[in-house]
C-alpha positions as CSV (number, residue, x, y, z in Angstrom):
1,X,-3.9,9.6,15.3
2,X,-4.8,10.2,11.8
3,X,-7.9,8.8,10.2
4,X,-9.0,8.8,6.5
5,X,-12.0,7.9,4.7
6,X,-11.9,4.4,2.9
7,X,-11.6,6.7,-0.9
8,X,-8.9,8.8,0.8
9,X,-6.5,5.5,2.2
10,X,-6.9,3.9,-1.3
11,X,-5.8,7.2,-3.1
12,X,-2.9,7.8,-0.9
13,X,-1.8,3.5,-1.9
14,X,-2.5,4.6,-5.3
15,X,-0.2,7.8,-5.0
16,X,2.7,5.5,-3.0
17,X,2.5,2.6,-6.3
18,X,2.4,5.1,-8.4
19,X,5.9,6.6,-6.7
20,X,7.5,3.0,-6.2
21,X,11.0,2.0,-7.3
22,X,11.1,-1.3,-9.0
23,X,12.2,-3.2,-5.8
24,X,9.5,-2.1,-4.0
25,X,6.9,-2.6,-6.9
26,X,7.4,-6.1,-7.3
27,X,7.5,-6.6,-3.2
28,X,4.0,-4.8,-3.4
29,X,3.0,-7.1,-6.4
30,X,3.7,-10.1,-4.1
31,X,1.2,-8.1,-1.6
32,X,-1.6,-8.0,-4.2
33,X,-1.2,-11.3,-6.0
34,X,0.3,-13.5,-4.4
35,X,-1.1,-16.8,-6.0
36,X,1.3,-14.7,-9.6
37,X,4.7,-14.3,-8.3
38,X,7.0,-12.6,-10.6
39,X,10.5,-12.6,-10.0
40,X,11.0,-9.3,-11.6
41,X,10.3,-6.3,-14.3
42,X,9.9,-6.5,-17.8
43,X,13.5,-3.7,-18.3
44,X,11.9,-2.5,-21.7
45,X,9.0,-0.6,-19.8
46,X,10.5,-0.6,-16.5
47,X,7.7,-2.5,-14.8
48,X,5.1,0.2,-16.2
49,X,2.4,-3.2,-16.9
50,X,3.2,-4.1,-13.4
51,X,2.5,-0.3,-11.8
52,X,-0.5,-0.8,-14.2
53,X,-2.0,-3.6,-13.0
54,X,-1.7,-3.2,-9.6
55,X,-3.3,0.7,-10.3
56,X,-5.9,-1.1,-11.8
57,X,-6.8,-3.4,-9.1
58,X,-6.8,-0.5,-6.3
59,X,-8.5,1.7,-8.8
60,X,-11.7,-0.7,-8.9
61,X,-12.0,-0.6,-5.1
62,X,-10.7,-3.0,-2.4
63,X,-12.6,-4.2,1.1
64,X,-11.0,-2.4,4.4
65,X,-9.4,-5.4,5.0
66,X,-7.0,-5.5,1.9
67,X,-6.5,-1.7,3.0
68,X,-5.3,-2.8,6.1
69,X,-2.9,-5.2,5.2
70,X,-1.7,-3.2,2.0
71,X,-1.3,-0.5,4.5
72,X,1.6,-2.2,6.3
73,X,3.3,-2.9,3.2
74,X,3.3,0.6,1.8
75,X,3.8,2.8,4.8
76,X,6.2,0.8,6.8
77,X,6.1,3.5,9.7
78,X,2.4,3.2,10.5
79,X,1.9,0.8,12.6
80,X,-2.1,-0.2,14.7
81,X,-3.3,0.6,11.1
82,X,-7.2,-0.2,12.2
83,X,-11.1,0.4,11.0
84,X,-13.6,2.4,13.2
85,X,-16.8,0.9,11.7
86,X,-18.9,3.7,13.9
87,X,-16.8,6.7,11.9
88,X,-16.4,4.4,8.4
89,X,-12.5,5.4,8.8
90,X,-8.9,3.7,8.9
91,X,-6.7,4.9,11.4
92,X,-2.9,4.5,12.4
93,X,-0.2,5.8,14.1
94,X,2.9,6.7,12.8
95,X,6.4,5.7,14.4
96,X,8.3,8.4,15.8
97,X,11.4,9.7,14.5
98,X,13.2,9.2,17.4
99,X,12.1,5.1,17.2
100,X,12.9,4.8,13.6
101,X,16.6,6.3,14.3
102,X,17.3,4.0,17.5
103,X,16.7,1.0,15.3
């Protein structure tokens, strides 16, 4: 099961936003503010405010519970994403390949 310190989960959300197609960026939007839908990116900078301001918001820290859920958004194959309060780190599983090609 792999664990990561709280720093270490945010920089690997950062790193996965930061790799996002446009579909997935304004999905992931919706996952960080949902109370400001946007129905999609500005074409002239490819969504580069949006990638922005969500980089912005995970850069300035966010509680292990917003890890958690943002968790399941991003990495789609993790699944019992959870926090060891005793350790200080998340941990999840990750679906097998064999799973994933069944479906």
């Amino acid at each position: 099961m792999p664990t990561l310190a709280k720093h270490e989960a945010i920089e690997k959300l950062i790193q996965a936003v930061r790799g996002m197609g446009p579909d997935d960026l304004v999905d992931f939007y919706h996952e960080v503010f949902p109370e400001r839908p946007k129905a999609e990116l500005d074409p002239q900078n490819g969504g580069a405010a949006v990638r922005q301001e969500i980089l912005d918001y995970l850069g300035r820290g966010v509680e292990v519970e917003e890890i958690l859920d943002f968790w399941n958004a991003v990495f789609p194959v993790s699944w019992n994403v959870t926090y060891d309060d005793e350790t200080d780190e998340i941990q999840y599983l990750i679906e097998p390949e064999a799973i994933r090609q069944a479906d």
